[in-house]
C-alpha positions in Angstrom: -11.6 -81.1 81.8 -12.8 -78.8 79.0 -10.0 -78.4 77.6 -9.2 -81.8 77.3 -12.7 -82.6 75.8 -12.2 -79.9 73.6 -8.8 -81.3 72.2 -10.4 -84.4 71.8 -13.5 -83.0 70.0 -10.4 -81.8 67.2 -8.6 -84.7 67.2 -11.6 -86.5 66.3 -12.7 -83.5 63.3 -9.7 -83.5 61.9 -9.3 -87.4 61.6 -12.9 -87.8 60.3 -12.4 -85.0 57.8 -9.4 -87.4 56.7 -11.2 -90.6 56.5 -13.1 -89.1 54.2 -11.1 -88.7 51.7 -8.9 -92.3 52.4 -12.6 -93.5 51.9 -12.9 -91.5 48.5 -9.9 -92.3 47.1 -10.8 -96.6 46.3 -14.3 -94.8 45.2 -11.8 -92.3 42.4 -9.2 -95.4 41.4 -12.6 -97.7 40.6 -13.9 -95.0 38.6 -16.8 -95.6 41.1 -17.4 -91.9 41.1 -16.0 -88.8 39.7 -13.8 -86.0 42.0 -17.0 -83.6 41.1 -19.7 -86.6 42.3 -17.7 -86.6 45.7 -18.2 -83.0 45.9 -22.0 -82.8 45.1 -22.9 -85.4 47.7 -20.5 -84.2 50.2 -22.1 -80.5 49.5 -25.4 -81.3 48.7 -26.7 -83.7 51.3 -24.4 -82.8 53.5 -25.3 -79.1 54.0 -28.9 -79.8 54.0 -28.4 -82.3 56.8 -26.7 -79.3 58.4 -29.4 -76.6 58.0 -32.2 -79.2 58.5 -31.1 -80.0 62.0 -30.1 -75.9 62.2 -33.4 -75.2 61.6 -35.6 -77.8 63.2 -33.7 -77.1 67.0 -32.5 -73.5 66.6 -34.8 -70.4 66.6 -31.3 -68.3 65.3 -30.9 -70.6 63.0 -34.5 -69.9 61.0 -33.8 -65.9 61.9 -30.5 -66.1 59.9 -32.1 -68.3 57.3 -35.1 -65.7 56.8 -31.5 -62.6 56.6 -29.7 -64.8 54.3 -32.7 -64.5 51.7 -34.0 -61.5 52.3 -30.2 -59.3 52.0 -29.1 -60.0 48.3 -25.4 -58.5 49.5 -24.9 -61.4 51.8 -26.8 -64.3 49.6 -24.0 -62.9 46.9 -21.1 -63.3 49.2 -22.5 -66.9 50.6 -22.9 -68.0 46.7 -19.3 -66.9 46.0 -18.1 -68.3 48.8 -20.1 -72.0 48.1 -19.0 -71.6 44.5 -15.8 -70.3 44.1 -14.3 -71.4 47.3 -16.3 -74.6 48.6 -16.9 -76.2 45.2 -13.7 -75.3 43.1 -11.0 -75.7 46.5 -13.0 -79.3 47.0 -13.3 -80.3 43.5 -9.5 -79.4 43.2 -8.6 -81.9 46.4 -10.2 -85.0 45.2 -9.1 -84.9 41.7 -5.9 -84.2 43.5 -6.3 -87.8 45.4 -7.4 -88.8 41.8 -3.9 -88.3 40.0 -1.9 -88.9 43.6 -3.7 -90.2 46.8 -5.3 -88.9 50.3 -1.7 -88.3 52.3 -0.2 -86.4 49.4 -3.0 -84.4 48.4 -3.5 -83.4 52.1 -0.4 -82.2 52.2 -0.3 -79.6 49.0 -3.6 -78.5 50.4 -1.7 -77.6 53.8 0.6 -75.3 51.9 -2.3 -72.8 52.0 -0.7 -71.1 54.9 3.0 -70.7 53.2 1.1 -69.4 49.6 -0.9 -66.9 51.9 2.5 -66.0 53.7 4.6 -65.3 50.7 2.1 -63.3 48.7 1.8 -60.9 52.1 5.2 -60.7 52.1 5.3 -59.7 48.7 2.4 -57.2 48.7 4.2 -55.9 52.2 7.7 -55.5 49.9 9.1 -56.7 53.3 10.5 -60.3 54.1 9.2 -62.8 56.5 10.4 -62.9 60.4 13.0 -65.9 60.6 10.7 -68.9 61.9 8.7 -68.1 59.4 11.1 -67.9 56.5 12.2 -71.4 58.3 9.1 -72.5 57.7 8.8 -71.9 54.3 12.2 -73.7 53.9 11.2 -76.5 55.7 7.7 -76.7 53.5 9.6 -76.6 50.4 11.8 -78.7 50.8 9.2 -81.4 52.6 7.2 -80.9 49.0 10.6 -81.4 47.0 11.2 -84.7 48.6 7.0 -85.7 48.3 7.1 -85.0 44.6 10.6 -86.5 43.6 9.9 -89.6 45.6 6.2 -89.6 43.9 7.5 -89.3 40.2 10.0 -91.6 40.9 7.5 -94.6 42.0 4.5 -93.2 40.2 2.2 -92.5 42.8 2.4 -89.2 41.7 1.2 -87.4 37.8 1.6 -83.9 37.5 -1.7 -83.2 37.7 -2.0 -84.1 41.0 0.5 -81.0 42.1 -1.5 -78.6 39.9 -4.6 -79.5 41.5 -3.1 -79.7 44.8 -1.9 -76.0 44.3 -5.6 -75.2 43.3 -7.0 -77.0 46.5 -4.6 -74.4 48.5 -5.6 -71.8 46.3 -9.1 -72.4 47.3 -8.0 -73.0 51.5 -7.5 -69.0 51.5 -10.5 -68.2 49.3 -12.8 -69.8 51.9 -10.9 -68.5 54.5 -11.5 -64.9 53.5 -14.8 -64.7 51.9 -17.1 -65.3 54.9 -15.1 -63.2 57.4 -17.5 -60.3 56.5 -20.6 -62.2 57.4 -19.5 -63.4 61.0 -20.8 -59.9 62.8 -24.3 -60.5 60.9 -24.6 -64.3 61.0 -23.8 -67.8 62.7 -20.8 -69.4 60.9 -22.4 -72.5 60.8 -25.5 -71.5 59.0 -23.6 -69.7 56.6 -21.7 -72.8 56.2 -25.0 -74.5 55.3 -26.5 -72.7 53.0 -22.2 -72.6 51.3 -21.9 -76.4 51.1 -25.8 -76.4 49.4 -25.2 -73.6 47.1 -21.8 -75.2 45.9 -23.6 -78.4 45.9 -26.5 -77.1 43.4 -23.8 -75.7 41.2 -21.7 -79.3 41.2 -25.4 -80.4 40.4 -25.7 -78.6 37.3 -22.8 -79.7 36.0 -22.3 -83.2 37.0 -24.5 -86.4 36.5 -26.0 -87.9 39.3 -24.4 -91.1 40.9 -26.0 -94.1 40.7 -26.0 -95.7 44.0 -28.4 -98.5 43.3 -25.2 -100.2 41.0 -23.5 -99.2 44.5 -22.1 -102.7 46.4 -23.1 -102.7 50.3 -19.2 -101.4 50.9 -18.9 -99.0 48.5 -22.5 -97.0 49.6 -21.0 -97.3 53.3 -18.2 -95.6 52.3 -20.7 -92.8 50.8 -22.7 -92.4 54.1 -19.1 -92.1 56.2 -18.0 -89.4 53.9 -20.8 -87.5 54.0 -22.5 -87.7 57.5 -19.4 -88.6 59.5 -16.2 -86.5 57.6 -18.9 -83.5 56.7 -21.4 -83.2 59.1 -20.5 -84.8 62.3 -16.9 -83.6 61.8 -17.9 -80.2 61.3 -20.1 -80.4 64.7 -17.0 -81.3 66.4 -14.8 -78.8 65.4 -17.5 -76.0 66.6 -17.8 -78.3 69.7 -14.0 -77.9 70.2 -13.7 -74.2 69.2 -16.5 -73.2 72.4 -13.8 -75.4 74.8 -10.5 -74.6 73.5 -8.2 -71.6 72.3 -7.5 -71.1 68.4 -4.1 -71.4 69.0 -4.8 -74.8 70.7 -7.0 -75.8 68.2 -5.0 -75.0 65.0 -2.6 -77.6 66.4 -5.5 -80.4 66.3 -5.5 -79.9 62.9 -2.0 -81.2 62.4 -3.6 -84.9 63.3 -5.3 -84.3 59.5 -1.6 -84.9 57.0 -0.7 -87.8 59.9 -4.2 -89.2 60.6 -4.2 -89.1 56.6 -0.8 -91.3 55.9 -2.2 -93.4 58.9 -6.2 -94.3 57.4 -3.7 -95.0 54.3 -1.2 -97.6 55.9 -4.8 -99.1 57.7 -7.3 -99.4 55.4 -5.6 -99.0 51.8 -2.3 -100.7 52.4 -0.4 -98.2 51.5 3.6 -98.3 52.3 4.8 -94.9 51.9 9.0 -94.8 51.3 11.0 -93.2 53.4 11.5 -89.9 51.2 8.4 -89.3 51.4 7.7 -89.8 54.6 10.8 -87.3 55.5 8.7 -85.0 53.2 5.6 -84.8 55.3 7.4 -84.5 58.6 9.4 -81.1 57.0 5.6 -79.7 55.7 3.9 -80.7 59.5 7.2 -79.6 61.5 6.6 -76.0 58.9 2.9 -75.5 60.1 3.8 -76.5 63.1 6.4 -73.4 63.3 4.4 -71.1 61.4 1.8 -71.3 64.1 4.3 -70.3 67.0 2.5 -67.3 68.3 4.1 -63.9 67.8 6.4 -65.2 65.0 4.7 -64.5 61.8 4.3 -61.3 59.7 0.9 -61.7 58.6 -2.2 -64.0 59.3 -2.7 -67.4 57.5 -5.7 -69.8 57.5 -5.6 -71.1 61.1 -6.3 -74.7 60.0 -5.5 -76.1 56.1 -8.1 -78.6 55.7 -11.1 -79.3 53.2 -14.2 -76.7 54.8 -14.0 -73.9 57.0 -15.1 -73.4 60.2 -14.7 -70.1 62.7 -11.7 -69.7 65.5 -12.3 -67.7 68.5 -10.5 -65.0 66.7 -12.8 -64.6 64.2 -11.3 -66.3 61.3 -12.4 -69.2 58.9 -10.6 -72.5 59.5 -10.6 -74.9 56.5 -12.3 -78.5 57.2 
């Protein structure tokens, strides 16, 4: 029964984390909001939501706060990791939904895994095992057939793959900064004070919105992306990870490229052509595969998404 609640609880995260940014995308095309106003809310209200409710019901919670502040090595390390993994690897996804939409910037942002494999490799001077070089294979040419078919119809501008890249880029930032911290502190208060410190820098250089113009739809769509695909989502994740194995739970996280091409067929009408609907099977077939256990050369982000979030090994998932 756990274990089924807790595959549920991931399902759920990691199509929440999704409807987020289907929901941000109509908000980008309208020129509603910038990719960098996005990120501020998202950061901003969302982490303080996080630590307020941290803090109010957790005694740990105020202990780690009181650590955080008081240890200037691991406020450094928590305001690099809000700043130049949070903020940037954020920033980078929605202006990729900007210049592309949701499904395909989902999917460059899953490529984190397949970056982080080939630069090991590299560093190693040794290649890949084989089901990982298939997965490589398999990603590349699933990305092939997404860009080709997007340049073709228009759906995609080349800014979109650059900042795709970037959003990948950021996936194994975030997913290596904090790994330090998890022997000192909770991973979900130093999540907290991440998202707010990358918030106050998103502050300081972007305008705020302002939601009073806002229509009744459009500030719904604000309050689902920040409460329901930031902090709810993230609640369910950690929810999932006390009931369920990481292996188990990197596989949840596949539901976020599909749950992403479905919000789009649902709520955006999208029609995505065959081509590139090929491509994204290839790139979730190749995280599927690179995920086998006991078949890759080196570890990867456990779960490609927009945040990050601990496995039971240890690791920093990205939400």
């Amino acid at each position: 029964m756990k274990r089924l609640v807790g595959t549920l609880c991931g399902i759920i995260s990691a199509a929440l984390f999704r409807l987020g940014g289907i929901l941000a995308q109509p908000l980008l095309s309208e020129q509603v909001l910038t990719p960098q106003q996005i990120v501020l809310l998202r950061l901003l209200i969302g982490g303080a939501m996080l630590l307020l409710y941290r803090n109010l019901f957790f005694k740990q919670a105020r202990k780690s706060t009181k650590k955080i502040w008081t240890h200037w090595r691991i406020l450094t390390r928590i305001m690099i990791y809000g700043i130049a993994g949070l903020c940037t690897a954020q920033i980078a996804f929605f202006s990729a939904i900007n210049y592309s939409n949701a499904a395909v910037a989902t999917v460059f942002q899953s490529t984190s895994p397949f970056i982080l494999l080939v630069f090991t490799a590299l560093k190693a001077k040794r290649l890949p095992s084989l089901l990982a070089g298939m997965s490589l294979i398999s990603a590349l040419m699933g990305i092939w057939l997404i860009v080709e078919s997007g340049f073709k119809t228009g759906l995609i501008k080349p800014e979109a793959i650059i900042f795709g890249l970037i959003a990948a880029i950021g996936v194994i930032l975030y997913t290596k900064l904090p790994v330090p911290l998890l022997n000192q502190i909770a991973a979900v208060d130093i999540l907290g004070w991440a998202l707010v410190i990358g918030g106050v820098i998103a502050l300081i250089h972007t305008p705020l919105p302002n939601l009073v113009r806002f229509s009744k739809t459009q500030l719904l769509a604000v309050l689902i992306i920040v409460i329901l695909a930031t902090v709810v989502a993230y609640d369910l994740y950690l929810e999932s990870l006390k009931l369920i194995d990481g292996f188990l739970a990197t596989m949840t996280g596949l539901f976020e490229p599909i749950s992403s091409v479905l919000f789009g067929m649902l709520f955006l009408h999208q029609i995505l052509v065959p081509q590139a609907l090929v491509g994204i099977i290839l790139v979730v077939g190749a995280i599927m595969i690179l995920n086998l256990p006991h078949h890759i050369t080196a570890p990867v982000p456990s779960k490609p998404c927009q945040c990050t979030m601990p496995n039971q090994q240890g690791m920093i998932s990205n939400q």
